[in-house]
N, C-alpha and C positions, 0 to 999 in steps of 0.2 A: 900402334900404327893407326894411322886415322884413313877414313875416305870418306871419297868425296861423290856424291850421287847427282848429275845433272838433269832434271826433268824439263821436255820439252813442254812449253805453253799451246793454249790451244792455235790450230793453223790460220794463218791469215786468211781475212775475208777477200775475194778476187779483186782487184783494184784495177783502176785507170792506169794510162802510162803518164798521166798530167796531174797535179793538185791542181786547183783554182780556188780563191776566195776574191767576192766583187761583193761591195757594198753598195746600195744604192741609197740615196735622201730626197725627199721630198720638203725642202728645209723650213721648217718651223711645225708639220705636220707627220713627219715618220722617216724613219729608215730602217733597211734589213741588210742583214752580213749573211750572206751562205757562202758555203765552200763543199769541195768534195771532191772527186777524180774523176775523170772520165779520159779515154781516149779517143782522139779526134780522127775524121776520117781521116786519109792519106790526102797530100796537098790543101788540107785547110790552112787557112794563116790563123793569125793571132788574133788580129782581126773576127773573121771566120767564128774565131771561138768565143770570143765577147760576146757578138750577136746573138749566138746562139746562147748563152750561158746567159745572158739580159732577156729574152725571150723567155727561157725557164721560168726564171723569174718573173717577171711581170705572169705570166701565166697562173701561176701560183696566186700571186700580188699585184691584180690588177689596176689599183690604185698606185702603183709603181710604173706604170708606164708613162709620165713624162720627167721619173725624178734623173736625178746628177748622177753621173758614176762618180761616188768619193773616192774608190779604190778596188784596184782590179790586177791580181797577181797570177801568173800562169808560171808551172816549174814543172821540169820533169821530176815523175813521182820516184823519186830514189836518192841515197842517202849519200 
């Protein structure tokens, strides 16, 4: 008779109720891809959350404040 032993992995780190990943370019000079989770306040729009997540950004990456959004995804964080 065989068995079978399931071990749990270590526990999740606390997460967003949102993934996001927004690329910016400043074309011919740079671009930056981040992503990560957050949850947004109650009645933010989409909108709402760009701004803010471009903000982030450029903050970080000041020389990103007048690039293109190449691409910018918002999802709820769950499978």
């Amino acid at each position: 008779m065989s068995s079978s032993q399931t071990t749990a992995g270590p526990a999740p780190a606390a997460q967003g109720s949102h993934h996001w990943v927004l690329t910016l370019e400043m074309p011919g000079r740079g671009m930056t891809t981040q992503f990560g989770t957050w949850t947004p306040p109650a009645g933010a729009t989409r909108y709402d959350v760009l701004a803010t997540l471009r903000a982030h950004i450029v903050a970080q990456n000041p020389e990103m404040a007048s690039a293109n959004i190449i691409f910018f995804s918002l999802e709820p964080n769950r499978l």
